[in-house]
Each structure stands twice: as C-alpha cells, then as structure tokens.
C-alpha positions in Angstrom: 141.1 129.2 101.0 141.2 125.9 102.3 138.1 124.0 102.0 135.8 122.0 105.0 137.2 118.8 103.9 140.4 119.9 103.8 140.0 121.0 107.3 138.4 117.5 108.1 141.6 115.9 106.6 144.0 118.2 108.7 141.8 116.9 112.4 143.2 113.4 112.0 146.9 114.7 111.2 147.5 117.0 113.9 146.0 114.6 116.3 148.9 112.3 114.4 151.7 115.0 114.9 150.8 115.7 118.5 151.4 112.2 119.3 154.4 112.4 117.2 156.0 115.1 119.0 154.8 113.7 122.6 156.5 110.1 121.6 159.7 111.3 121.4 162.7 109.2 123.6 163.1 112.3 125.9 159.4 112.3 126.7 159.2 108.7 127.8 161.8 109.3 130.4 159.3 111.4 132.2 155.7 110.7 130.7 154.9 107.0 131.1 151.3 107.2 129.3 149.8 108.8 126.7 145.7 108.5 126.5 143.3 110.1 123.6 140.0 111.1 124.6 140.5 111.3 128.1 140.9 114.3 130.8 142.0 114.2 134.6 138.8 114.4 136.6 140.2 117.0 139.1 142.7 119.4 137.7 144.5 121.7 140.5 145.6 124.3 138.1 144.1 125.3 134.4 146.5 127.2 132.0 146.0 128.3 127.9 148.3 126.7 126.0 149.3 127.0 122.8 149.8 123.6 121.7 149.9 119.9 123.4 153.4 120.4 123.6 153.3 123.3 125.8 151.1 121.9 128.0 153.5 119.0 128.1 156.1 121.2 129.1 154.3 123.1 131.6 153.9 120.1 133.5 157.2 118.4 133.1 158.1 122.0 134.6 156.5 121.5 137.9 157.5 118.4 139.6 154.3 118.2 141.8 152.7 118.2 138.6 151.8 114.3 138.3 149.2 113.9 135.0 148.2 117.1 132.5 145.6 116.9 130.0 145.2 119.4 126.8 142.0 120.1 125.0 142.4 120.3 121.4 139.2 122.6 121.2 139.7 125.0 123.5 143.3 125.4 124.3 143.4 124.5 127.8 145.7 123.1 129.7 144.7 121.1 132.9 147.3 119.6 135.4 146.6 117.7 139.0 148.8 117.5 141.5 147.3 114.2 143.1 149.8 111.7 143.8 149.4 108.6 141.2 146.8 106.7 143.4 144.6 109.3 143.3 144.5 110.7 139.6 141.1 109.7 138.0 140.2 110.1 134.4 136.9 110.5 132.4 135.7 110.7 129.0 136.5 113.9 127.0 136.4 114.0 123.1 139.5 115.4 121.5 141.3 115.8 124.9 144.6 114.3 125.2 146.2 113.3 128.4 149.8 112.8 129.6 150.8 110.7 132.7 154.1 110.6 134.4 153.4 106.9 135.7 152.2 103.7 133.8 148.9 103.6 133.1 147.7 99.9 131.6 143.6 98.6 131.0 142.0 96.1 133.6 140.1 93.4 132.5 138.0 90.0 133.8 138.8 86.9 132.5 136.8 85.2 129.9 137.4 81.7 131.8 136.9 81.1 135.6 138.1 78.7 138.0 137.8 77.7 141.4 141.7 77.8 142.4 142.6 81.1 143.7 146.5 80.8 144.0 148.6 83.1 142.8 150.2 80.5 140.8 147.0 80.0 139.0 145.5 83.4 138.9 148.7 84.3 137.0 148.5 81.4 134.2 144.6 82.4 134.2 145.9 86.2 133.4 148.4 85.1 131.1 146.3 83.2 128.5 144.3 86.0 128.1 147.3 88.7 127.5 147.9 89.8 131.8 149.0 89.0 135.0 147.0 89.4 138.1 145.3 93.3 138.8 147.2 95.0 141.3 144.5 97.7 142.3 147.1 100.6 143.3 145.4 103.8 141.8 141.7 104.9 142.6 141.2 104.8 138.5 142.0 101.1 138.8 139.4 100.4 141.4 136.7 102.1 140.1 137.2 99.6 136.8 137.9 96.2 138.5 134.2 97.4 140.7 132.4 97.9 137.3 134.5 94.6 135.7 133.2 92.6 138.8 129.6 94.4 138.6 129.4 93.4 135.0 131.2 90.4 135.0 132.0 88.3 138.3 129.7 85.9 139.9 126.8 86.1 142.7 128.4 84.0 145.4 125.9 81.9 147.9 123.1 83.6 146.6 123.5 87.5 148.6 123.7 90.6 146.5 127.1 90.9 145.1 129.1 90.1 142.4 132.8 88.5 143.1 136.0 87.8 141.1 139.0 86.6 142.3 141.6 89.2 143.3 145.8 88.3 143.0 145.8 90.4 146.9 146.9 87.2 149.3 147.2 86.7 153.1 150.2 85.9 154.7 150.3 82.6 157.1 148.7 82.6 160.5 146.5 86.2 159.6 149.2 88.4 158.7 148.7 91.2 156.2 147.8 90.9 153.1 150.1 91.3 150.1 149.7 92.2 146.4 151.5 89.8 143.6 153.9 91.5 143.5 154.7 91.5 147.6 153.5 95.0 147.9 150.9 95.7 150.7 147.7 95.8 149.8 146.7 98.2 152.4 147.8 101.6 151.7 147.1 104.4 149.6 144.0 103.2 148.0 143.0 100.5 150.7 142.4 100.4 154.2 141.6 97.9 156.8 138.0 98.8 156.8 138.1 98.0 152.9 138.1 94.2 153.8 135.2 91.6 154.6 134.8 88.8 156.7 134.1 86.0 154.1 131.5 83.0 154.5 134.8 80.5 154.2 137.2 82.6 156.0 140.6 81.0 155.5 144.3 81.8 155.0 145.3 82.5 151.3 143.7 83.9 147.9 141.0 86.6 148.1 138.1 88.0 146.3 136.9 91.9 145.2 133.1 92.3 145.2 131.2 94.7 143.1 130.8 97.2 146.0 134.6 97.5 146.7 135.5 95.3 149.3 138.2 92.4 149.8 137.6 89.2 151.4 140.1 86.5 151.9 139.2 83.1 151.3 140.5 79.2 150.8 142.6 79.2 147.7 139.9 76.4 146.3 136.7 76.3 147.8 135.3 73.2 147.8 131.8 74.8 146.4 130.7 75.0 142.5 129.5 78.7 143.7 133.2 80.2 144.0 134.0 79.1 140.1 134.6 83.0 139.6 136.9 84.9 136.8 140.2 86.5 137.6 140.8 90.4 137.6 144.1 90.8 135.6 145.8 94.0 133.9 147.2 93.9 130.4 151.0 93.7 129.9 151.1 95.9 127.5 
C-alpha cells in the first residue's frame, strides 16, 4: 500500500507528466498556451474526463472550442466557445488550462517618462523584457485596469490613475491604431471607450484605471504626465 507521502511525491509528477504529454510538437500547432492554476471564467460546455489529455482532445475536436480547462480533482472538463477576445480566466488550484491562441503577462513599467511615442514606449518596454501592451482580449484589459489602478499616476489632480498606452492616433483625427497598426477599436474597444483628454492632441494615448483611452501630445510639457508604460512580455 502506498504510503501519504508517497502520494504527496506522485502530485508534483503527474502535474510534471501532464505538461509533458500537453508539450508535445503536435500540440503547439494547435494550443498556443498552457497555464497552471487557472480555469476559463465561463465554460459553454462541462464534460468528465479521464485525463488532461482527453480533455485536450475533446477540445482540439471541436473547432468552436477556443480555451478548455481540466481539473485535476474532480475530473472535469470545461471548454468556452468565446472567441479569443472574450475568454477570461480566474484562479483555480490544481486546474490546468489550454488555449488555442497566445496568451503572454502585462506588466507597468518600473521607469516612467514623459514621451509617449511609439518609438519610445517601445525602448521603455524593451529594457524591462516587452514591447508596448496591445489590449486585444477582455483578460488583457482587466490586468492593464488593475496595473494602472496599482501602478500609474493621478494626472492634474482628478480621481484616476494613468499609464501610457502604445494605442496612437492617426494625423488630422483619424482612428486610432495599435503598435502593431491594428485598430484599436474593435472587439474589445469601442468608441465610447475613449476620453476627451485635458491636452487633447494628435499622437500617443493614455489608459486610466477605470478603462478608458484618451489621446494626448506625445510629450506634455507638464511634470504631471511623467507616467509608466503598459507593455507585455515577449516571452
């Protein structure tokens, strides 16, 4: 009969083969993230499965299937259907959680500045291991809000917390543009998400803590808008 500490030993090593067996070149074609210890917030369909594995392939089965999340304890199998933008995650012990898109952590800078360009925001990201936060998944959002509550800066004294934001307007009040020339406004942002700004001006923009964009000069000649960058590791 085995005894408890052998069964303590075996937790850690089928954690270990599960990621194993998940890891394999075939799997990365098709799930882009692995995460430990999280579970999708709002599965569409919950299935018993025998092993990680199967609920792996249950998913990968279903091609509206987009993230699936197995729970080590009680053998279920939880899969969303939410398109990529959409799929939120939360804290769940022994749960692991399989994405068929990239999922990477958001951070704040440690340094701030008062230039805004992308040129800067982007040597700003990259001495701290990123490149500028492009806020495309509801998940991402809800961290750069709590990054900027925790971390960003109260700008002319009012009631919210700021951090400069790699989103950028095009000339003459066109729309607005991620670093990476996608549009900012789409599945996760809408026209309404965006605020008129004290300095209202063409170019770099801010997030504040509640959610909203503004656009403003890409350096502000004010000591207030020395803010930290939102950026997104590489890796």
């Amino acid at each position: 009969m085995a005894s408890h500490n052998d069964h303590q030993r075996a937790g850690p090593l089928l954690l270990l083969t599960i990621v194993t067996l998940l890891g394999t070149a075939a799997d990365a074609v098709v799930f882009q993230t692995i995460m430990m210890n999280v579970t999708v917030l709002h599965p569409d369909l919950n299935m018993t499965a025998s092993a990680a594995c199967e609920c792996k392939a249950k998913c990968f089965v279903l091609p509206k299937c987009s993230a699936a999340s197995y729970d080590i304890t009680t053998s279920v199998c939880s899969m969303t259907y939410d398109a990529p933008c959409n799929v939120t995650t939360t804290f769940a012990p022994g749960v692991i959680s399989l994405f068929k898109f990239v999922i990477r952590e958001a951070f704040i800078t440690k340094g701030k500045t008062v230039n805004g360009s992308p040129d800067n925001l982007k040597k700003m990201c990259g001495a701290e291991g990123g490149v500028p936060l492009i806020i495309n998944t509801k998940q991402l959002l809800r961290e750069a809000r709590q990054l900027v509550a925790d971390h960003g800066i109260w700008v002319n004294f009012k009631a919210v917390r700021t951090a400069w934001l790699s989103a950028y307007q095009t000339p003459n009040n066109g729309p607005s543009h991620w670093s990476d020339n996608s549009p900012v406004i789409g599945c996760v942002s809408t026209a309404n998400d965006f605020f008129s700004a004290s300095l209202i001006g063409t170019g770099a923009s801010v997030l504040r803590d509640d959610g909203k964009i503004g656009t403003l000069l890409e350096q502000p000649r004010f000591l207030a808008y020395t803010l930290p960058v939102l950026c997104i590791r590489t890796s």
